[in-house]
N, C-alpha and C positions, 0 to 999 in steps of 0.2 A: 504494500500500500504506500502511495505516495504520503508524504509529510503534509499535514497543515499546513494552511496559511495565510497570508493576509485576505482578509474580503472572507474566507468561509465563514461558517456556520459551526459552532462545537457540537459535537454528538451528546444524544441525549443517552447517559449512562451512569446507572446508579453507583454510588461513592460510598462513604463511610466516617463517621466524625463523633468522635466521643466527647459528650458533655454529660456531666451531673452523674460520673460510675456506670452511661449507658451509654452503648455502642448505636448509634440513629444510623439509620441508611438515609443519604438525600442524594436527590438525584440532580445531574448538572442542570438540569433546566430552572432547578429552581436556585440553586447559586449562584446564576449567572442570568438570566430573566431579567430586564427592566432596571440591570446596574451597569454600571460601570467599576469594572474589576482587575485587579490585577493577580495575576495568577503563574508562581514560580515553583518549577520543580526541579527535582534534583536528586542522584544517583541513592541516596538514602538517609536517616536519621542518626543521629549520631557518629557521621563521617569525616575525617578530619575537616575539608574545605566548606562542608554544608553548615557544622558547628560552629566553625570558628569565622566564617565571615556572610554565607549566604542567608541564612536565618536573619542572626543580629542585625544584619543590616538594615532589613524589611520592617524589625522592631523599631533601631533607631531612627529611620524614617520613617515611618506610619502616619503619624502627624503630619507632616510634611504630605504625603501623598493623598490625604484626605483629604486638606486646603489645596489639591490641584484638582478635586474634583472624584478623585475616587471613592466607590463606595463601600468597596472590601478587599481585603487583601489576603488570596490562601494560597498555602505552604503546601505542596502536594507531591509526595513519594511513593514510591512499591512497597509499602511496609502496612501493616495491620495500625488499626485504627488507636490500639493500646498504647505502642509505641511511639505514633505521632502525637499522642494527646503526653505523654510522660516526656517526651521530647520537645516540646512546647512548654509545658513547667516547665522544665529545667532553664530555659532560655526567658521564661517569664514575659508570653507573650500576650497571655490573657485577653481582653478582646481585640487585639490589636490585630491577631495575624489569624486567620482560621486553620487549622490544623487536617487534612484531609486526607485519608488515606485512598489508596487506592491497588489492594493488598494482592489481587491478582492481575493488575497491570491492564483490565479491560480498557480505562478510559485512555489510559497513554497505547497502546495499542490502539488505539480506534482513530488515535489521531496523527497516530504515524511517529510517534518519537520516542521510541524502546531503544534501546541499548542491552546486548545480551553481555552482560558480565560475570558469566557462568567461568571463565579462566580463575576470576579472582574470588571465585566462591558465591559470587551476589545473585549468579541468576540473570532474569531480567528484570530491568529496570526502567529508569525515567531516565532519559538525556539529562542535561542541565541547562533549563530555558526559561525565561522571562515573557508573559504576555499579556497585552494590554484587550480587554475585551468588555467591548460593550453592547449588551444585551445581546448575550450568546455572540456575536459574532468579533471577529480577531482582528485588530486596529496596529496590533503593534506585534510581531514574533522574533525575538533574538534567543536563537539558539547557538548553545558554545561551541566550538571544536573541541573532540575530545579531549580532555584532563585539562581545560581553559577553564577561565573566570573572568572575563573581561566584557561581556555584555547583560548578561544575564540579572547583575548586581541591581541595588535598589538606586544606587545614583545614576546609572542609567539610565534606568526605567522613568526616575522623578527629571532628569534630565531631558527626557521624549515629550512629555507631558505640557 
């Protein structure tokens, strides 16, 4: 399948997102419906590059990307909904970033940006990309070269904006 991209439409594909010790299923249309969203993923939680600067960042900007109009901002990786919701504590993002799993890779498969990381033990995964979308549909897509970090970032992103 080809990749996403600018001008589409995001596929409609049930997700996962733990609030309140319960695992919710929602599905993309309604996290993306009638907003304006920014939406970054990335090879997994708790990874060196994801922890230490692609998370944080989205935190320390959040504010910032608010006042440019954004109406939500989620974190979305190949990982079960448990670990994104404990990995979000940990980084203390509370409602700033929304935490989204996507634990069997349906939606990043559907949209064309897997990466099989099966050498390094991971399996498949999420590329690592940045995208600006409003109401279901993709305004902005930066996705990295492999093992890069140079678009994908929140100042980028609040830089497009």
């Amino acid at each position: 399948m080809m990749a996403i991209k600018v001008g589409d439409k995001l596929p409609s594909i049930d997700l996962q997102h733990k609030i309140d010790d319960q695992v919710e299923t929602i599905n993309s249309d309604a996290l993306f419906g009638g907003k304006k969203v920014v939406i970054f993923a990335l090879p997994g939680a708790f990874t060196p590059t994801c922890s230490a600067s692609h998370l944080p960042g989205y935190v320390v900007h959040s504010d910032q990307l608010f006042d440019k109009g954004i109406d939500r901002i989620i974190c979305l990786s190949v990982n079960d909904a448990h670990v994104m919701e404990a990995w979000g504590r940990q980084h203390n993002v509370d409602d700033r970033v929304m935490m989204i799993a996507d634990g069997s890779a349906h939606f990043t498969r559907a949209i064309g940006l897997e990466v099989d990381l099966d050498a390094g033990g991971m399996g498949i995964r999420s590329q690592r990309y940045a995208m600006v979308v409003n109401d279901g549909v993709v305004e902005l897509l930066n996705v990295e070269a492999p093992r890069a970090f140079e678009v994908s970032d929140a100042e980028t992103i609040l830089a497009s904006l």
